[in-house]
N, C-alpha and C positions, 0 to 999 in steps of 0.2 A: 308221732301220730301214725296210725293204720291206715292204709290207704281199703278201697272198700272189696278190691278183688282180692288181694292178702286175707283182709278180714273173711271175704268170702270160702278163702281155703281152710284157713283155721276153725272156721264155727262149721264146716260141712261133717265133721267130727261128731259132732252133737247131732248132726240130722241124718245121718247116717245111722247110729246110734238110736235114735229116737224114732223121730218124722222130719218131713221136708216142710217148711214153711213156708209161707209166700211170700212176695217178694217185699210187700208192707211190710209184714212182720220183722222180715229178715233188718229191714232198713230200721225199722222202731231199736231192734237190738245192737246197729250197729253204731247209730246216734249217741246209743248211751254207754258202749263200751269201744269207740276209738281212738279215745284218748291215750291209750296202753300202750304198753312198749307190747309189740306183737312175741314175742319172745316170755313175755310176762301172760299174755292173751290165752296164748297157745298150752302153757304148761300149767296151767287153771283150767282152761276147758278137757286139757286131759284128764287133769284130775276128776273131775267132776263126772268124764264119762265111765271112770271106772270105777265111784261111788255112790253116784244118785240114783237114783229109782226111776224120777220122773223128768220130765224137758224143765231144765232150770229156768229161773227169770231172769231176767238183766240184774237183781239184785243179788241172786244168787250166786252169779258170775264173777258182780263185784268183789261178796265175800271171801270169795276165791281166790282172787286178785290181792284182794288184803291177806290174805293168811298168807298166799306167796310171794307178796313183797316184804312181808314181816318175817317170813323163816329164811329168806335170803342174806338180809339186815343182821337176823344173828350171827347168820354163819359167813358174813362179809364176805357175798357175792352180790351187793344190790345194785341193780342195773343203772348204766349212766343215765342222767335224766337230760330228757331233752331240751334244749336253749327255745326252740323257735328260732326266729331270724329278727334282724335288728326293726321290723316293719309292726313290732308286736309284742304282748306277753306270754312266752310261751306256748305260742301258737294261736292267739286269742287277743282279738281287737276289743278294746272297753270303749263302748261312747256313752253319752248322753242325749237326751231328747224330749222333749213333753210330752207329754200324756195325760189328758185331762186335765192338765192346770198344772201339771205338778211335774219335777224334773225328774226323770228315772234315767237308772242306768241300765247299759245294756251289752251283750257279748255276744263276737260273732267271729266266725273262724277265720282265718286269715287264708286269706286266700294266695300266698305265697308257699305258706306252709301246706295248705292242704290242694294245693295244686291240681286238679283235673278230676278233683273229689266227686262225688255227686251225696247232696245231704236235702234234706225238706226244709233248713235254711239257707237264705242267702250269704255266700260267703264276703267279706269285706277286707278291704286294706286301710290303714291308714299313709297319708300321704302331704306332704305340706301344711301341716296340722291340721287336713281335713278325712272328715269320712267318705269311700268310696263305695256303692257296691261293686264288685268285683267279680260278677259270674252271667253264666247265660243259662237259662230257661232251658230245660231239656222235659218231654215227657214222657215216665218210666211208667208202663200200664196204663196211662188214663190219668196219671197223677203227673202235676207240675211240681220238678223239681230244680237245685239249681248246681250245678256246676261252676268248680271254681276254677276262674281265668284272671291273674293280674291283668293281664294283660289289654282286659272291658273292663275302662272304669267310666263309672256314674254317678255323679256326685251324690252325695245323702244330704240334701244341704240341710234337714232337721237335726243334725246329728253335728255331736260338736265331741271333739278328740277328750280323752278323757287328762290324757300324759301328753306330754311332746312331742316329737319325735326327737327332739335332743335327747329328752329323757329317756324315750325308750332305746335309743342308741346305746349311748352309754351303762344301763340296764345291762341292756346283749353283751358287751364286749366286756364287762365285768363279771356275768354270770359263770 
């Protein structure tokens, strides 16, 4: 996972290049591209700014990401992938919860993994087979957003663990 001032170095490339965005915007693109290994982030957005015309989309980005994880893959350079920590998948808590009657699931960042983050969701832990939120309230422009802290937890009592934590332990230490 990117953290969001890393992510901030690597996309000033394209606003430099381009225009400057605000600080919504900037946040809307980093939501949907920080899941990347920054290393994989960075040599996409290069590409991009010495091929596109115009300010790419997040989807644009993505495509980018895929063509450079897939000519990595040929040339077996493809990047380690990240575990996350034994508190999750990947970086990404699963629960469940109702909704109108009916039981859905749901994902939210682990707030382990994404540590002192700041995102327009609430990050969460799991913990004792329960769900936690896991962050504090911060307000960036006028906007409430949240910040992630293991360290504040709040119980979710709607929210019921999806996996274990046996299961996700073991999960971790076998990935």
């Amino acid at each position: 996972m990117i953290s969001y001032p890393e992510f901030g170095t690597i996309f000033s490339t394209l606003e430099k290049r381009f225009k400057a965005l605000t600080d919504d915007q900037r946040h809307v693109y980093y939501d949907r591209l920080k899941h990347y290994e920054s290393s994989v982030l960075r040599d996409s957005i290069n590409a991009l700014v010495d091929t596109t015309k115009f300010f790419p989309t997040p989807g644009d980005i993505k495509d980018a990401v895929r063509e450079i994880l897939h000519n990595r893959a040929k040339s077996g350079n493809a990047p380690l992938k990240t575990k996350g920590c034994a508190h999750c998948h990947d970086g990404y808590v699963f629960y469940e919860r109702l909704k109108h009657d009916k039981l859905a699931m749901y994902v939210g960042d682990c707030a382990y993994c994404h540590r002192g983050e700041i995102s327009i969701q609430a990050q969460v832990v799991q913990k004792d087979n329960r769900i936690f939120d896991a962050c504090e309230q911060v307000q960036d422009g006028g906007t409430t957003r949240y910040r992630a802290n293991p360290d504040i937890l709040e119980e979710y009592r709607e929210a019921s663990a999806v996996k274990t934590d046996e299961e996700m332990r073991r999960r971790f230490e076998n990935a």
